[in-house]
MIVEX-69628 format. One record per residue (C-alpha): residue number from 1; x negated, y, z negated. Coordinates in pm, whole numbers. Example, Ala and Ser with C-alpha at 12.3 -4.5 7.8 and 13.67 -1.06 7.14 Angstrom:
BEGIN
<1, <-1230, -450, -780>> <2, <-1367, -106, -714>> 
END
This chain:
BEGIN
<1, <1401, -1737, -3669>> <2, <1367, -1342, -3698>> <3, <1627, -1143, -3504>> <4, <1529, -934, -3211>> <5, <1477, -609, -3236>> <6, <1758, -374, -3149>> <7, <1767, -87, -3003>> <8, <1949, 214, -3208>> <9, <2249, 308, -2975>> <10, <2546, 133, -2991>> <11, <2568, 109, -2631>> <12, <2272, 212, -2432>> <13, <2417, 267, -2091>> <14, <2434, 617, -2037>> <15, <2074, 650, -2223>> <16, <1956, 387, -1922>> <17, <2145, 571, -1670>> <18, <1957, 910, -1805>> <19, <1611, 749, -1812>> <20, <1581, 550, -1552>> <21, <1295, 361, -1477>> <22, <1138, 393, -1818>> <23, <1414, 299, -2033>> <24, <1264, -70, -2126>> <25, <910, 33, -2140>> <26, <937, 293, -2384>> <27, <1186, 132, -2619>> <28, <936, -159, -2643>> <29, <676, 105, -2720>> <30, <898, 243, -2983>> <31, <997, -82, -3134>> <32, <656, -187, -3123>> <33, <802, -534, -2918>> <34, <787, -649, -2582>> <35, <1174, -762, -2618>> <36, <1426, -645, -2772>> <37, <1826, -577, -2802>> <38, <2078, -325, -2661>> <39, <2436, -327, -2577>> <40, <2460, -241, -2205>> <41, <2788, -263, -1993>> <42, <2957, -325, -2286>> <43, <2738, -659, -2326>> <44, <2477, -735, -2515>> <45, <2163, -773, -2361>> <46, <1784, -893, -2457>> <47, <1552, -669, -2203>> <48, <1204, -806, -2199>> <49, <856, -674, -2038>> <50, <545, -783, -1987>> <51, <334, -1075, -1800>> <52, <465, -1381, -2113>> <53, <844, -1217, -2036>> <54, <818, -1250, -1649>> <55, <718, -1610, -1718>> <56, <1021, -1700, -1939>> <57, <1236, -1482, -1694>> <58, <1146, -1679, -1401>> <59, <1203, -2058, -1553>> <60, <1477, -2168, -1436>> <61, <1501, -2442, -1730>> <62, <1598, -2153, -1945>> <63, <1739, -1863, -1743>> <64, <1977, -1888, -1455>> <65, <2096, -1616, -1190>> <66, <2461, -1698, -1202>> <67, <2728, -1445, -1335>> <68, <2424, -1293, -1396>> <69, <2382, -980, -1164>> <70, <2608, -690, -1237>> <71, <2911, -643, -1024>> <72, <2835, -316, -889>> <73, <2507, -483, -716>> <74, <2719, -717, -594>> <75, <2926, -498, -423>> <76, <2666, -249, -295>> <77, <2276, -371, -262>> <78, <2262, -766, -255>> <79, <2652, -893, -124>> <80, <2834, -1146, -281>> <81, <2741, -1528, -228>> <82, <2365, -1476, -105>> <83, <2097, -1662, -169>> <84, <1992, -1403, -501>> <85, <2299, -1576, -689>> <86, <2232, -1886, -659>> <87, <2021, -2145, -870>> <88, <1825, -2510, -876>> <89, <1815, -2664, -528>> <90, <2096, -2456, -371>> <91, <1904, -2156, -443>> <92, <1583, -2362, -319>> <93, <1735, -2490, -43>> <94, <1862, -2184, 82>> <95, <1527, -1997, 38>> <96, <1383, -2209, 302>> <97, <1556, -2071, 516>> <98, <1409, -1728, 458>> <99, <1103, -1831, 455>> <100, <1091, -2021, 740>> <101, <1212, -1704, 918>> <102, <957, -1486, 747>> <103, <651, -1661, 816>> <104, <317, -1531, 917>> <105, <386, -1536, 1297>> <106, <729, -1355, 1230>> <107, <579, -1074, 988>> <108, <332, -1017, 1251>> <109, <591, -978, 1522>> <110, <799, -710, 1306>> <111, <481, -534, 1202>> <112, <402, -526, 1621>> <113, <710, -401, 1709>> <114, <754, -120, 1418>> <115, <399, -8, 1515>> <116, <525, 36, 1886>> <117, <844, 211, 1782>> <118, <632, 451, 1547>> <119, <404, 555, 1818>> <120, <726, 670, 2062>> <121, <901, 823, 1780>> <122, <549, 1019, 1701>> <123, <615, 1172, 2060>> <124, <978, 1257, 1967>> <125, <866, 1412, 1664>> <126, <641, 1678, 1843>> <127, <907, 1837, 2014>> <128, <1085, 1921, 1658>> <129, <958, 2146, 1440>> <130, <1062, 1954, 1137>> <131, <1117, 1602, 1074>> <132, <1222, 1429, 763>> <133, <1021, 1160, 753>> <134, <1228, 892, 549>> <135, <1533, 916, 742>> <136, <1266, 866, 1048>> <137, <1083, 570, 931>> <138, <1464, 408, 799>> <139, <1520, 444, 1177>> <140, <1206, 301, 1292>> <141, <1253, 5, 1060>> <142, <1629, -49, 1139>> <143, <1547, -50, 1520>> <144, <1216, -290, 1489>> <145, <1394, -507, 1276>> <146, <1789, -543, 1450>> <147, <1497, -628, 1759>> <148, <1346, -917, 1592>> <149, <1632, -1035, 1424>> <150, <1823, -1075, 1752>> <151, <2111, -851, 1657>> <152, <2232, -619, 1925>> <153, <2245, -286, 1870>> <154, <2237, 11, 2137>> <155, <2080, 389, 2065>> <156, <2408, 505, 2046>> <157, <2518, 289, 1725>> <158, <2159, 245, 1566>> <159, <2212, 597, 1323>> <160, <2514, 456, 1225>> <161, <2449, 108, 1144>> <162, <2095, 287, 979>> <163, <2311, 507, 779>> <164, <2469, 179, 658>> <165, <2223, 25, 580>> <166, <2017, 279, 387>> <167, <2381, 404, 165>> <168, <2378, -20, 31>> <169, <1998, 76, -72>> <170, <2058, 392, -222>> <171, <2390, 334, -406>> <172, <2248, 47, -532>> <173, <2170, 186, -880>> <174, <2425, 529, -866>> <175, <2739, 619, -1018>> <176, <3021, 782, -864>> <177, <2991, 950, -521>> <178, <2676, 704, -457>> <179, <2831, 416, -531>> <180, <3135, 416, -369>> <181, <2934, 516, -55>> <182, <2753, 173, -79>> <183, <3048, -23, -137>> <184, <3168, 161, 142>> <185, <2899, 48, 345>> <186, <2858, -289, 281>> <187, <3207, -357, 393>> <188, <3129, -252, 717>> <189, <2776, -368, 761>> <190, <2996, -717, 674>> <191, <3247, -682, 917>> <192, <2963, -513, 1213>> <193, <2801, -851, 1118>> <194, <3052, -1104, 1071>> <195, <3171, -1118, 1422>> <196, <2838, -1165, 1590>> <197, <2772, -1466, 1363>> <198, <3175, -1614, 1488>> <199, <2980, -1540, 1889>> <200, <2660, -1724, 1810>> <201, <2823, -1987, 1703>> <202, <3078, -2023, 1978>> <203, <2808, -1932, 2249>> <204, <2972, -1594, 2322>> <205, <2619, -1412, 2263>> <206, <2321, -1507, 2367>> <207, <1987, -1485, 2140>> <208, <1712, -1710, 2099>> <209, <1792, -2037, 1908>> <210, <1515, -1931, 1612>> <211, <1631, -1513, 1581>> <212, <1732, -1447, 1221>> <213, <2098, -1412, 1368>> <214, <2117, -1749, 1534>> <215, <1918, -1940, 1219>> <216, <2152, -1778, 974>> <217, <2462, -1859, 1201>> <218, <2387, -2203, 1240>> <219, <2251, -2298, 850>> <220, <2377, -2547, 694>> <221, <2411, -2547, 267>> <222, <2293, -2874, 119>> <223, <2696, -3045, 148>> <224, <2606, -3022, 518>> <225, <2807, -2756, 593>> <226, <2847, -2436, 789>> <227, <2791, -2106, 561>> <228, <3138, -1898, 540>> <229, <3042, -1647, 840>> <230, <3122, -1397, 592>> <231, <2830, -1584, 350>> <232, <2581, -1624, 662>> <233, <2686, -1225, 745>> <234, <2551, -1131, 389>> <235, <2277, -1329, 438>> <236, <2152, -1155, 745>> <237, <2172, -844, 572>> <238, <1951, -963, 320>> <239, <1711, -1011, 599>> <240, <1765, -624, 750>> <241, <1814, -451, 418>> <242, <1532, -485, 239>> <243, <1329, -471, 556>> <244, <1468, -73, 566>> <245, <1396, -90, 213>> <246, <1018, -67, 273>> <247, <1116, 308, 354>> <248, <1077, 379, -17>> <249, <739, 208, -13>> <250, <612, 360, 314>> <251, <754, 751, 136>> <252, <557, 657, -190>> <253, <224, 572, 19>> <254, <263, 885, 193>> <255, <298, 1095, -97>> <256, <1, 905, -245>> <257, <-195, 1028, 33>> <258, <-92, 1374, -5>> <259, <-196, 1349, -362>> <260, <-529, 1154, -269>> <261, <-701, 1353, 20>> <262, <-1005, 1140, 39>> <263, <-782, 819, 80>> <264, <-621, 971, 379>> <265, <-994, 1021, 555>> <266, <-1117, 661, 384>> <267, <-839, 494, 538>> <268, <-902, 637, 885>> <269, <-1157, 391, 920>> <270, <-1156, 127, 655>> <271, <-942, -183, 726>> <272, <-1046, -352, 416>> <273, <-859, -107, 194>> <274, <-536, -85, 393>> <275, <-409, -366, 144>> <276, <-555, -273, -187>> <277, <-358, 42, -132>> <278, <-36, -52, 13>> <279, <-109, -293, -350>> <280, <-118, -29, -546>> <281, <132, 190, -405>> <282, <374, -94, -474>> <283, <228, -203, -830>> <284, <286, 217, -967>> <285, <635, 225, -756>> <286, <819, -44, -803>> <287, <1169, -34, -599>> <288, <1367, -111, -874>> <289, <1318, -127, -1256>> <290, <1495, -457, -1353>> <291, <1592, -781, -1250>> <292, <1895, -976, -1461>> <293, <1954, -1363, -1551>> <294, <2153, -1496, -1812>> <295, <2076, -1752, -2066>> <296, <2166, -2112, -1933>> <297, <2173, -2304, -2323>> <298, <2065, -2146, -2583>> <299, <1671, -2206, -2692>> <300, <1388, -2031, -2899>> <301, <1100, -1815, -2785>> <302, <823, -1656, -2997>> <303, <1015, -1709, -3306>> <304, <1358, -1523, -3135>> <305, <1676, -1721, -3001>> <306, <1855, -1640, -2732>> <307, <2181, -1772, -2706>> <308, <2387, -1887, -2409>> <309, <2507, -1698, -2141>> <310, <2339, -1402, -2305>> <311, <2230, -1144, -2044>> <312, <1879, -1056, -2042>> <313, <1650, -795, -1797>> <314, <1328, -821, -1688>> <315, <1170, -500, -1685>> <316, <986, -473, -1335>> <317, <853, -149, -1328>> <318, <675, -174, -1696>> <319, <564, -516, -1659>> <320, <353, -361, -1337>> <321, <190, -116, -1594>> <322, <146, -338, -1914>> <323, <-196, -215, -2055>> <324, <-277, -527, -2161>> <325, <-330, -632, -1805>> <326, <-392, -295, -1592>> <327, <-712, -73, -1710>> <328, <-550, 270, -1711>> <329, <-190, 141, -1590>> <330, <-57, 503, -1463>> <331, <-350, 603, -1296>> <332, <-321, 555, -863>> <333, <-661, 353, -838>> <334, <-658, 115, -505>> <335, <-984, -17, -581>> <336, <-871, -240, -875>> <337, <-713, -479, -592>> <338, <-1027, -526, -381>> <339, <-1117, -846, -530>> <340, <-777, -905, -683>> <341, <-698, -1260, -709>> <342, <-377, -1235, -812>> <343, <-118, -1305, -1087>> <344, <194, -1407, -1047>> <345, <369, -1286, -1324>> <346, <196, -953, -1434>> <347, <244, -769, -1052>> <348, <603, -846, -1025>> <349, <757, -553, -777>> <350, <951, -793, -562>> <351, <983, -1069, -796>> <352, <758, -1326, -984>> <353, <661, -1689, -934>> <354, <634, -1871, -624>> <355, <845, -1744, -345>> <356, <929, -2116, -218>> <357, <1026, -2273, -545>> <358, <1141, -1941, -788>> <359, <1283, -1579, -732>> <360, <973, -1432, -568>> <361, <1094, -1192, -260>> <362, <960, -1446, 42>> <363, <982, -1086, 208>> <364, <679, -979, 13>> <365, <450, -1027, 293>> <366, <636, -846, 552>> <367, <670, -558, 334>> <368, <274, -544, 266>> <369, <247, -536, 645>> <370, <494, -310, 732>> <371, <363, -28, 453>> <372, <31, -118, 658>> <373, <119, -22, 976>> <374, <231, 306, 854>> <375, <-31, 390, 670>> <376, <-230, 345, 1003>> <377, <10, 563, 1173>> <378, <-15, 821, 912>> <379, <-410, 813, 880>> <380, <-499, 731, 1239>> <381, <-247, 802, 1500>> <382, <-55, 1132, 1382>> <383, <-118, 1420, 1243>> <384, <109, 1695, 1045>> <385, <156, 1971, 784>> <386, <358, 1942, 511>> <387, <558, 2258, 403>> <388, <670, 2339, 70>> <389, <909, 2177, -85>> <390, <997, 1995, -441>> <391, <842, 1636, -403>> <392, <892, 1522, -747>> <393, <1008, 1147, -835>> <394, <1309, 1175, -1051>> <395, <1293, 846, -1239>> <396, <1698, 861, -1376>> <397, <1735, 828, -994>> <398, <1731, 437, -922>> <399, <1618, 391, -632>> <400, <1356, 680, -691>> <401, <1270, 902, -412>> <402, <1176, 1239, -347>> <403, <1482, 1477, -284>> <404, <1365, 1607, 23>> <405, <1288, 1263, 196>> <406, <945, 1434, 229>> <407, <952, 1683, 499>> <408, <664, 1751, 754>> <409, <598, 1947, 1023>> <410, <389, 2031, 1359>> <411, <380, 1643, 1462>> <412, <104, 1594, 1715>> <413, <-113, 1264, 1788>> <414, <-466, 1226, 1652>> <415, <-693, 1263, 1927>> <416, <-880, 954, 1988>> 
END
């Protein structure tokens, strides 16, 4: 066996903090190896990229996600006892239940009712002079999504549950003032949720027996019983979370078209490359740069060991740009997914594997559609200026996003 590469710090978790996004790719650059070692929350920790390292990271014969997930994720972006910490059939068994809510009948209906909610806030907007247009589409999302899910929530409370919503997102990867907002806000989004899922199951609110809130209410784990309402609570919110979550996406593919003038007019009128975009738009922005497991018994790889209950990272955002798979991996180009057939391990932005059996987001789908729908609404139903302002990505900042929230101005519908 050869050891694995380290990396030079002693501990490396200020230098990830500082770098961001980056941090795995260009160590493995430097090292001249797609894995290697560094000490990270005081742990040691393999970090791994590439299309071979997604495949390992996703086997659940030799990596589990128990214990594995960092304890300030717990506490801000994913909740504690959802369906991302669990393994082997539980985990399996649980998925179904996401997946039967997110099939293609239900992605349509979300994607049907955000596009109707865009085209009255694009009336709103008009009468403003400015709008921020993440903060906008978070609403838009939130609403269209509370709708479908079943979840009650009046005009009056929908910027604050939003606000909630989005601070679990952005905290998710901050220190300090950021963090302790999310934690903040997952304790209430718990407790705004918990209660409705104690009513639907008493029959003190009515929704329709298959809305996310009823389904996750009434699931049953595979001992047959109830989920703790706080459990089934979390749960929920992993349904309306990431669904606000596409905000980031739906900001990137705006600032792509900003950047790409002759996208904005091709996309006016060319339904075949509303995907292949929103693709690629997701493969160069990945949400967030890594994904953690841990080592269930120790085993060899590629000449390396890893030992148990080692932690090791999967580095999302470099695996999406491995040159070995991507012909010029930093450059925007939407036609390379035209006749993409895909891979399931070398475009890994919400996961990798199947979505039924592995970790694979079984929100994928929904968030293709719903980065869809606005890039129709950007392209085709709206249009606006975009004053100055500083629209660079910071990538230290996890989740990455422009400062601003990208600002535009003089709203008005595209004449028909």
């Amino acid at each position: 066996m050869t050891d694995i590469p380290r990396d030079e710090h002693l501990e490396s978790s200020l230098a990830l903090l500082g770098e961001g996004y980056p941090f795995i790719r260009d160590r493995c650059r430097r090292l001249h190896s797609n894995v290697f070692q560094a000490r990270l929350l005081m742990q040691n920790t393999v970090c791994m990229s590439g299309e071979e390292a997604a495949r390992l990271f996703y086997d659940e014969r030799y990596l589990q996600r128990e214990k594995a997930m960092p304890r300030m994720l717990k506490k801000t972006l994913i909740g504690e006892g959802g369906v991302q910490g669990l393994d082997g059939e539980a985990h399996r068994h649980r998925k179904r239940m996401f997946l039967q809510l997110l099939d293609t009948a239900a992605v349509e209906e979300v994607a049907q009712l955000t596009e109707q909610v865009w085209r009255r806030a694009i009336g709103e907007w008009q009468a403003r002079s400015e709008i921020e247009l993440m903060s906008e589409v978070q609403t838009i999302l939130a609403d269209s999504v509370c709708r479908w899910a079943g979840v009650p929530l009046s005009s009056a409370e929908l910027p604050e549950r939003r606000n909630q919503l989005v601070a679990m997102i952005d905290g998710a990867g901050g220190i300090g003032a950021r963090h302790w907002a999310a934690r903040k806000a997952r304790r209430e989004a718990e407790a705004w949720l918990q209660p409705l899922i104690e009513q639907a199951r008493s029959g003190g609110l009515e929704a329709g027996p298959a809305t996310a809130l009823m389904v996750a209410a009434h699931h049953r784990d595979l001992d047959g019983a109830l989920l703790d309402s706080r459990v089934a609570a979390v749960e929920l919110l992993n349904l309306l979370r990431p669904t606000v979550a596409v905000s980031y996406f739906i900001i990137y593919g705006a600032l792509e078209l900003l950047a790409h003038p002759r996208w904005r007019a091709r996309l006016r009128s060319d339904d075949a490359m509303l995907e292949p975009f929103a693709q690629e738009v997701r493969r160069i922005h990945a949400f967030f740069p890594f994904s953690a497991a841990r080592v269930r018994e120790g085993f060899d790889w590629r000449g390396y060991h890893f030992a148990a209950g080692t932690r090791v990272m999967l580095d999302l955002w470099g695996t999406n740009r491995d040159p070995s798979h991507w012909s010029e991996p930093d450059a925007f180009q939407p036609e390379r997914f035209k006749n993409w057939q895909g891979n399931a391990f070398s475009f890994v932005t919400q996961g990798g594997g199947d979505p039924a059996e592995g970790h694979r987001c079984p929100g994928e789908q929904l968030a293709i559609e719903l980065l869809k729908v606005a890039l129709r609404m950007l392209t085709r139903e709206m249009e606006y200026a975009v004053p100055a302002q500083d629209l660079r990505i910071d990538l230290s900042r996890m989740p990455a996003k422009p400062e601003s929230g990208l600002v535009i101005s003089d709203v008005r519908p595209l004449a028909g």
